[in-house]
N, C-alpha and C positions, 0 to 999 in steps of 0.2 A: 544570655548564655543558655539558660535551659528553655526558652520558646525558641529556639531559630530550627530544632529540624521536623516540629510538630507536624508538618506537612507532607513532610518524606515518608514518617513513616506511617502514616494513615493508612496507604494502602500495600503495607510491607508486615509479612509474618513474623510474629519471634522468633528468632532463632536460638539453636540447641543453647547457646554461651550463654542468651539473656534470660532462658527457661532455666537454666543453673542458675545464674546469679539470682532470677525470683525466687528459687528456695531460700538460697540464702537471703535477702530482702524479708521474705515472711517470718524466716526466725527472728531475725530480727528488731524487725515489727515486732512480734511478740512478747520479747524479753525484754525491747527499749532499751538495749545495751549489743555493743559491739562486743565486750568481754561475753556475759552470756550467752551471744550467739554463735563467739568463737570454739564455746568449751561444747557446747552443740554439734557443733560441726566438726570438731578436734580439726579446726583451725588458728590461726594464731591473728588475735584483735587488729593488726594491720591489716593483715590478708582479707577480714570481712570489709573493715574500710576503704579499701581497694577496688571490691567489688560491688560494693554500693556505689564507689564514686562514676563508676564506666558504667553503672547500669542507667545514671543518673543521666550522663552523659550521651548515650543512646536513646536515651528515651526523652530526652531535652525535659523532663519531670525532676523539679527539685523533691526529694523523698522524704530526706530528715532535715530538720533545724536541730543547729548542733551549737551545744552550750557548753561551760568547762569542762562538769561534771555529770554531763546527762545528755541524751537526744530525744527528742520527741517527734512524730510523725507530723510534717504539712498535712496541709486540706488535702492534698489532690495523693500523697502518702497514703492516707486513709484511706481515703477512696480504695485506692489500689491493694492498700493490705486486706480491707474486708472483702473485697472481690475475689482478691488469690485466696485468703481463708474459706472463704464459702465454697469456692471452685473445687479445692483443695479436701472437705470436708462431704463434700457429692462424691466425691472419686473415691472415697474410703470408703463411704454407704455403699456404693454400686459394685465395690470388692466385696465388701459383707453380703450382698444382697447374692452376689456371684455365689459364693462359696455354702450359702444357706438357701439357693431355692427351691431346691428340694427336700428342705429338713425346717418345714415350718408348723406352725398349727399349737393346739394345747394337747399334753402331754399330762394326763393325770395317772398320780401311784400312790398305792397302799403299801403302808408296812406297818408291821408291831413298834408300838413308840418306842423298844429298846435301839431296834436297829436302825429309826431313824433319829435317834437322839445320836445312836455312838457314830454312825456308820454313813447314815446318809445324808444329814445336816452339812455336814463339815465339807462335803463334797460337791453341791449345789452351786456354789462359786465357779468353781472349775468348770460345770457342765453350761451355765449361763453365759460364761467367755468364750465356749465352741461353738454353743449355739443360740446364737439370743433371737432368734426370728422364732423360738420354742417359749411357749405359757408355761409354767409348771405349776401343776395344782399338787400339792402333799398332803395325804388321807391317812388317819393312822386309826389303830383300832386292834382287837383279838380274834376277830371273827372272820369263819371263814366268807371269801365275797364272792358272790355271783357277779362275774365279769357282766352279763350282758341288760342285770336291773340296777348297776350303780353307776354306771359311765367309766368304769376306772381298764384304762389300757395295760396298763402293769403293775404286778403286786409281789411284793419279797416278805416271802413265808419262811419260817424259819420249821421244817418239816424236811423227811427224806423219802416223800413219796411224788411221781412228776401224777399232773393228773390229763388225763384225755383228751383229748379236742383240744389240746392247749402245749403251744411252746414253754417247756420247761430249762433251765439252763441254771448248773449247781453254782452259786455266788462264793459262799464262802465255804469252807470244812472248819471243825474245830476239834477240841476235844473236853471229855465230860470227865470230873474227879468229885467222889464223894467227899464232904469236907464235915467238919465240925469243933467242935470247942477241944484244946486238952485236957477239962474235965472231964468231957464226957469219954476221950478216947480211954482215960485213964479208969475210969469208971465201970466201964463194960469189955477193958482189957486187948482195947483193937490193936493195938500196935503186933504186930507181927502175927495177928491175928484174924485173918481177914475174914473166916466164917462167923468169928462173932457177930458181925452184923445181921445174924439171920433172929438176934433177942435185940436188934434195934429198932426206935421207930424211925421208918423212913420216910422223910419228906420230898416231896417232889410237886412240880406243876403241872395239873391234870391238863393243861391248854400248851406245853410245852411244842408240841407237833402241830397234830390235828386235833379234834375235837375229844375230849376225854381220852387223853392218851393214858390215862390212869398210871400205871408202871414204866411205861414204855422207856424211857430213859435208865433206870434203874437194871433194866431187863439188857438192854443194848449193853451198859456197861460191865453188868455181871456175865454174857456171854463173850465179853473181850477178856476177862480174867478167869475164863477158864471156870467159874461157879456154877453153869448149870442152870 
C-alpha cells in the first residue's frame, strides 16, 4: 500500500496541499499526539488524522505506527521529521539573519550601577530578542569615561549637561525632593517652614552629575521653589 507510487513521485515536486499537510506532519511529529497537534493548529484530532492519512497516502511513506493510546514515528517518519525540522529551523535562522544583517557586532555600555540595577538590567531580555546577532558587554562604574581609551560605544549618565564631539539624547527626567526623619522636621520646625532649612545640615552626593557637583542638586531644587 504505501511502496506502490515510490516511483512516480521521484521526479514530482510537492505540492502546495502536501507542503500544508508537512506542517501539520511536523507538529506532529513533535508532540507524538494527534490531540496536541490539533490544539496547535486549532484543528480538531480527526482533521490532523485526516491529513496524515492522505499525506501518507501521497507519499506511499507509512509515517506513524499507531497504538491505542499513543503514535510513534516509523524509520522512514523520522527520517522525514528531522529533515522538515532542520529545513524548517534554516528558514527561521535565514529570517533572523534577514532582519539582523545590519544590526550586528558587540555593543558595549557604561552606567552608574543604580541605573543599571533599576533601569537597565530588567530590560536586556527584550533588547536580546530584537537583536541577537548584538554581544552586549555591561560596564558599570562613577566615573566619568573617555569613550575613546575604554572601548565603550555608549554610556548613561545621570547628569544635565550634553557634552561635545558626542551624540547626546535626554533618557529619562525626574524629579528631586528634600526628605528626612519627623524628628528632625519636628526639631528644626520645617513643616511650613521651608527657610528653615538654611540652620540645616544638608546632605547631598558630590558625584550626583558630574564630577564634584558639590550643591548642585540642592541649588537646582532651591531655584525651582523660588529660594534664591
Amino acid at each position: 500500500m504505501f511502496g506502490s507510487s515510490n516511483v512516480i513521485l521521484r521526479n514530482k515536486r510537492l505540492s502546495s496541499y502536501q507542503l500544508a499537510r508537512l506542517h501539520t506532519f511536523e507538529a506532529t511529529g513533535r508532540h507524538l499526539s494527534f490531540a496536541l497537534a490539533a490544539e496547535e493548529l486549532s484543528l480538531t484530532p480527526s482533521a490532523i488524522s485526516h491529513r496524515i492519512n492522505t499525506l501518507e497516502k501521497e507519499l506511499g511513506i507509512k509515517l506513524f505506527n499507531r497504538f491505542h493510546r499513543r503514535i510513534e514515528l516509523t524509520e522512514e517518519g523520522e527520517r522525514i521529521y528531522w529533515a522538515l525540522k532542520k529545513t524548517l529551523e534554516d528558514i527561521n535562522q535565514e529570517i533572523l539573519d534577514i532582519y539582523n544583517q545590519e544590526i550586528s557586532g558587540v555593543l558595549t555600555v557604561y552606567s552608574r550601577p543604580s541605573i543599571a540595577q533599576c533601569w537597565l538590567v530588567p530590560r536586556i531580555s527584550d533588547f536580546t530578542q530584537r537583536y541577537p546577532s548584538i554581544e552586549l558587554n555591561l560596564l558599570t562604574g562613577n566615573d566619568d569615561i573617555n569613550f575613546r581609551g575604554y572601548g565603550i560605544d555608549l554610556a548613561i549618565y545621570f547628569d544635565d549637561k550634553h557634552l561635545k564631539n558626542l551624540y547626546c539624547e535626554d533618557l529619562i527626567s525626574e524629579s528631586i525632593i528634600p526628605v528626612c526623619s519627623p524628628e528632625y522636621a519636628a526639631r528644626h520646625e520645617l513643616v511650613g517652614n521651608i527657610h528653615h532649612l538654611a540652620n540645616c545640615t544638608l546632605l547631598h552626593d558630590r558625584q550626583a552629575w558630574s564630577n564634584n557637583s558639590d550643591f548642585d542638586e540642592w541649588r537646582a531644587w532651591s531655584e525651582c521653589m523660588g529660594l534664591g
